[in-house]
C-alpha positions as CSV (number, residue, x, y, z in Angstrom):
1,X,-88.2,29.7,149.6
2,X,-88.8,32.5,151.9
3,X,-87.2,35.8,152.2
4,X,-87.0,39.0,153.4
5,X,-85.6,42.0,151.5
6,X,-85.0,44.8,153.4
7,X,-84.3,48.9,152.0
8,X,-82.4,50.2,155.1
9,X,-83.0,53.7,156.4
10,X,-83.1,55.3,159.8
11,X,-86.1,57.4,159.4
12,X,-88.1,55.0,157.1
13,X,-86.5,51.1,156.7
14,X,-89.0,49.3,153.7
15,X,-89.0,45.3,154.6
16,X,-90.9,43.1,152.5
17,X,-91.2,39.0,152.7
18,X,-91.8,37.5,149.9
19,X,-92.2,33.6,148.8
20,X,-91.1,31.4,145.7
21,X,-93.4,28.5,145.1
22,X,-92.6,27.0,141.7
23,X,-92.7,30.0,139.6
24,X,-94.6,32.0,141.3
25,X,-93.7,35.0,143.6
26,X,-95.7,36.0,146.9
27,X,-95.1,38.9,148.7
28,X,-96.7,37.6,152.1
29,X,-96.2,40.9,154.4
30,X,-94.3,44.6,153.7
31,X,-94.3,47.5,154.9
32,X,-92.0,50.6,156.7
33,X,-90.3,50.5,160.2
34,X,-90.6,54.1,160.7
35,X,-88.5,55.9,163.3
36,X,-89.1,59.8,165.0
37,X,-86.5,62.4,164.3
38,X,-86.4,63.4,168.0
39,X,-85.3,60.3,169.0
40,X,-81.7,60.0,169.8
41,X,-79.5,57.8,167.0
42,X,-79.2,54.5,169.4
43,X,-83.3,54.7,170.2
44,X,-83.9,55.0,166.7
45,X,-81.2,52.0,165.7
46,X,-82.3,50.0,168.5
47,X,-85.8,49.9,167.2
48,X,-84.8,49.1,163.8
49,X,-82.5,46.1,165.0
50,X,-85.9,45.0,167.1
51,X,-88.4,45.4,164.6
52,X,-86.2,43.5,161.9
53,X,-85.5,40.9,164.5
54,X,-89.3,40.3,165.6
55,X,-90.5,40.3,161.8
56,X,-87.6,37.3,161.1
57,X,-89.0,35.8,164.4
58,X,-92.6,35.8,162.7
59,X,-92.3,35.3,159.1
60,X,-89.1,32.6,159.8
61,X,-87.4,33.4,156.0
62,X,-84.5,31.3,154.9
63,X,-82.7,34.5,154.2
64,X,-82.4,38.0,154.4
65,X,-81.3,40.6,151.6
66,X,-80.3,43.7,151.7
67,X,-79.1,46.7,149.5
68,X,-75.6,48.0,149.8
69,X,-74.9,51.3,150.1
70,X,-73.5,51.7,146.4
71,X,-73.2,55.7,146.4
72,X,-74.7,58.2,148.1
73,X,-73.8,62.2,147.5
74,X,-74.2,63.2,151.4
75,X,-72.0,61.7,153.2
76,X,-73.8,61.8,156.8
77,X,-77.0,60.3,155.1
78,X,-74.5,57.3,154.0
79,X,-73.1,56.7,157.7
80,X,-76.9,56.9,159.1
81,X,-77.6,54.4,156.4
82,X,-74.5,52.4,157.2
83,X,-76.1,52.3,160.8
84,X,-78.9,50.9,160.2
85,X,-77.4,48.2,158.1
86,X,-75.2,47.4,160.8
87,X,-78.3,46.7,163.2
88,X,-80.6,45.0,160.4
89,X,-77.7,42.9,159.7
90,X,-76.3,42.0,163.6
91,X,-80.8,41.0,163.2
92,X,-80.3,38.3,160.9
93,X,-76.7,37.4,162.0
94,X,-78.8,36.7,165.4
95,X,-80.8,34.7,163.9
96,X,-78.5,32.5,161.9
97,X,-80.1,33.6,158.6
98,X,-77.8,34.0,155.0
99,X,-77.2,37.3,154.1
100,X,-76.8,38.5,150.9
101,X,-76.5,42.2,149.2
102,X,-77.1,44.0,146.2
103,X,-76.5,47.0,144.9
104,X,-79.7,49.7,143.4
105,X,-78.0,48.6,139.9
106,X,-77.7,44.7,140.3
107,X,-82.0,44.6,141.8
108,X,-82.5,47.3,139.3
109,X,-81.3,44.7,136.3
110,X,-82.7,41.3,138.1
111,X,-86.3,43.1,138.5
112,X,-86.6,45.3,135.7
113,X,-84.1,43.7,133.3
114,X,-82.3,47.3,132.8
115,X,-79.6,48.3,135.2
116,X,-80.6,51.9,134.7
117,X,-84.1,51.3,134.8
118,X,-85.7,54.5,136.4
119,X,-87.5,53.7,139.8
120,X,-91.5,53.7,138.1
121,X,-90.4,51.1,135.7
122,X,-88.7,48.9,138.5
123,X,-92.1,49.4,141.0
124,X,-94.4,48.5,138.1
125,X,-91.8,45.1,137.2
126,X,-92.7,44.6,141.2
127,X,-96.4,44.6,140.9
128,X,-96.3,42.3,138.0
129,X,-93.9,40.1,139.7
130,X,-95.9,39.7,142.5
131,X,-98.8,40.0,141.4
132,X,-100.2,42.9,142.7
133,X,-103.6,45.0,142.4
134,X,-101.7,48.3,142.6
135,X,-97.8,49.6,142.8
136,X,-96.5,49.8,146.6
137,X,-97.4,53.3,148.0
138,X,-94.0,53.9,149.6
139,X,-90.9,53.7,147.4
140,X,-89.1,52.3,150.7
141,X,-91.8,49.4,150.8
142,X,-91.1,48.7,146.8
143,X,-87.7,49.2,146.8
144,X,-87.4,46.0,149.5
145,X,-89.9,44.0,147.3
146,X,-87.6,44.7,144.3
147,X,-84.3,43.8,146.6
148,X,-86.5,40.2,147.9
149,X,-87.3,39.6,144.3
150,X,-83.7,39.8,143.0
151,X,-82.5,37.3,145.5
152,X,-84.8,35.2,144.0
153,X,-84.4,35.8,140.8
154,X,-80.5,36.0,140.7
155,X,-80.7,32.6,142.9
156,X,-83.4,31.0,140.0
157,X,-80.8,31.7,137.4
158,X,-77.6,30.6,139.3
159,X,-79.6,27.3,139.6
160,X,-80.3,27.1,135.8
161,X,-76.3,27.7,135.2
162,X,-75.4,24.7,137.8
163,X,-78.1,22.4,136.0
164,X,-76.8,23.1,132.4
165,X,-73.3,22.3,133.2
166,X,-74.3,18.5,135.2
């Protein structure tokens, strides 16, 4: 199964698409859609919603996850980031895709096994997961890694729990 787990932001949105094949986790592309300040809002959104959209055109995931805006202390930061849900999600609503949503503490317990795990512990649980020579660069990058890999993960064990109770 293919997915793409996406940290929304308006200045810096992490995307990462990442692959189950048996047991194994892939992280097949990743990276940051990164947006100017001195663009105006609906350029910057509008970009967002098209980059999201083209990378679900190329990488064609089964699903797309996303984290939810579980607390935030400012509240205008919490309506930009609300924004740019809104687009990423009208993305894969466009493309018929499942959408599903975590909170930081829910990916935070799926990846690190900790819901309080502190953000180093949850990058380095990413680059074991996926096998990766180093840790992302950009927490944006492996925070959408971490949100791709507890879709998976969450999905794995819901599947166990269906095949003990047949």
């Amino acid at each position: 199964m293919r997915v793409i787990g996406i940290d929304p932001g308006v200045a810096i949105t992490g995307y990462a698409v990442v692959e189950e094949c048996g047991s194994d986790y892939t992280c097949i592309s990743s990276g940051c859609i990164l947006t100017k300040s001195d663009l105006s809002a609906a350029v910057r959104l509008e970009a967002i919603h098209n980059q999201v959209f083209e990378l679900i055109s190329l990488y064609s995931p089964q699903a797309l996850v996303i984290e939810k805006i579980f607390f935030s202390k400012n509240v205008r930061t919490a309506f930009q980031v609300g924004e740019a849900r809104g687009v990423i999600i009208l993305a894969a609503a466009r493309c018929n895709l499942q959408l599903f949503e975590y909170t930081p503490l829910q990916v935070k317990q799926a990846v690190a096994g900790y819901g309080r795990a502190e953000k180093v512990q949850v990058q380095k649980m990413v680059q074991i997961l996926l096998k990766l020579p180093q840790q992302p660069a950009v927490d944006d990058e492996a925070d959408a890694m971490a949100i791709a890999l507890c879709y998976l993960q969450n999905r794995r064990f819901q599947e166990a729990v269906k095949g003990g109770r047949s």
